[in-house]
C-alpha positions, 0 to 999 in steps of 0.5 A: 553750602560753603562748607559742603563745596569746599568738603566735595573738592577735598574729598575729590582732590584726594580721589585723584590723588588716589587714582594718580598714585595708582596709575603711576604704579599701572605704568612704572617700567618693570624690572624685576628684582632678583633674590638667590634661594639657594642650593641643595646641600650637593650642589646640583639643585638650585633655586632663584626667585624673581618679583616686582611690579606688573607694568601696565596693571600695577599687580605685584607678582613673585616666582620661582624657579628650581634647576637641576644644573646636570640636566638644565631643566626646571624640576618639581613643577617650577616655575612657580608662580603668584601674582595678587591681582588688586592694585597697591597689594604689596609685593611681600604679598605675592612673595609670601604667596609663592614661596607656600606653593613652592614649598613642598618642591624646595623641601623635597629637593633639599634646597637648604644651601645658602648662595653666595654671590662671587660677583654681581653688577647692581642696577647701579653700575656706571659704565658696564655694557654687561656682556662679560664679566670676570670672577675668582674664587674666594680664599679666607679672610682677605687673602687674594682670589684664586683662579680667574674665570671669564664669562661673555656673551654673544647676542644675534637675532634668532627664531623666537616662538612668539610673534615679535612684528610689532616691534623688531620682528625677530627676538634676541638670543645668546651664547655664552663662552666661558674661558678658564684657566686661559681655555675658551670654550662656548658652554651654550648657545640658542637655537630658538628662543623661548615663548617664557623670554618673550620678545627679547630686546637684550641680556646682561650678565647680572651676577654669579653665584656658587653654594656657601662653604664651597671652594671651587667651581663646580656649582657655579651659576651665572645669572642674567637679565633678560630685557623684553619689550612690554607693555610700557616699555622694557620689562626685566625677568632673570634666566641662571645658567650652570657654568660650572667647571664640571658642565 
């Protein structure tokens, strides 16, 4: 009888074990994490995936996003979205899942480009606000960076298409001023913020990205976190912006 006593309380241990494993996963903050797709071969397509853990289910999701940075609007059915609706499925999981059903959209609009970051801030960085961020572009070899472009935010509460009472009552939007060449100019400003950005605490400048082979600024894009309240605390998901010289 020993034996079978002592059976049951390993056998129960490990249940728990099991169950706090699972429960550490249901309630790690979300953060998102970012992967450039890239760009079509002219630069005027470009498409980002977003994808991480669920908080509060624990359930690995995985999206994409496809832009026509003319226009700034998602095309061929973007966003894309996966998410595998069992605890401990890894994250590759979803990833694989959402890249087959986006597929057909990045072919047709011939996202074969890789992106290169000019400048990205990693979930690392030591004493950064986010809210500007300052970028060259590339020469050969080590030679110096030339031009110099600087991009900042601005974050004022705005009206939001989602009810935000139960926490601040009003979201976060932003706009962008872009200063190149010594002129400052704002490119983007919100009027209302999305129902997709959710109850919005914050936004920080997470990176910049142009197409590979490319020497100027055309097809720049700036990436940025967006912080909204969820269901443990505050969830990341990215928003890319065009702020190209051509924009």
């Amino acid at each position: 009888m020993a034996l079978v006593d002592l059976a049951r309380r390993v056998i129960a241990s490990l249940v728990a074990v099991v169950a706090l494993g699972a429960a550490s996963q249901a309630f790690a903050g979300d953060s998102a994490q970012f992967d450039a797709i890239g760009y079509s071969e002219d630069g005027r397509y470009f498409a980002f995936e977003q994808f991480g853990i669920q908080d509060g289910s624990g359930f690995a999701y995985a999206e994409i996003f496809l832009i026509d940075l003319q226009t700034d609007k998602f095309v061929g059915g973007a966003p894309f979205e996966a998410r595998i609706d069992a605890e401990l499925t890894p994250v590759v999981d979803a990833r694989a899942l959402v890249r087959s059903r986006a597929k057909p959209a990045l072919s047709e609009y011939g996202i074969i480009q890789p992106a290169r970051p000019l400048v990205l801030r990693g979930d690392g960085e030591l004493s950064d606000d986010g809210l500007s961020i300052d970028y060259g572009l590339p020469s050969y070899g080590l030679a110096r960076t030339a031009a110099e472009y600087s991009l900042d935010l601005e974050i004022f509460k705005a009206p939001g298409s989602r009810d935000c009472e139960f926490f601040e009552g009003t979201p976060m939007g932003f706009a962008l001023q872009r200063t190149m060449e010594g002129d400052a100019e704002e490119i983007y400003r919100d009027t209302r913020v999305p129902a997709s950005r959710h109850c919005v605490i914050t936004y920080k400048f997470y990176g910049v990205f142009t197409p590979f082979d490319t020497w100027d600024n055309d097809a720049a894009v700036a990436v940025l976190s967006v912080w909204s309240h969820g269901f443990e605390g505050p969830d990341r998901r990215f928003v890319a912006l065009p702020v190209g010289s051509t924009r």
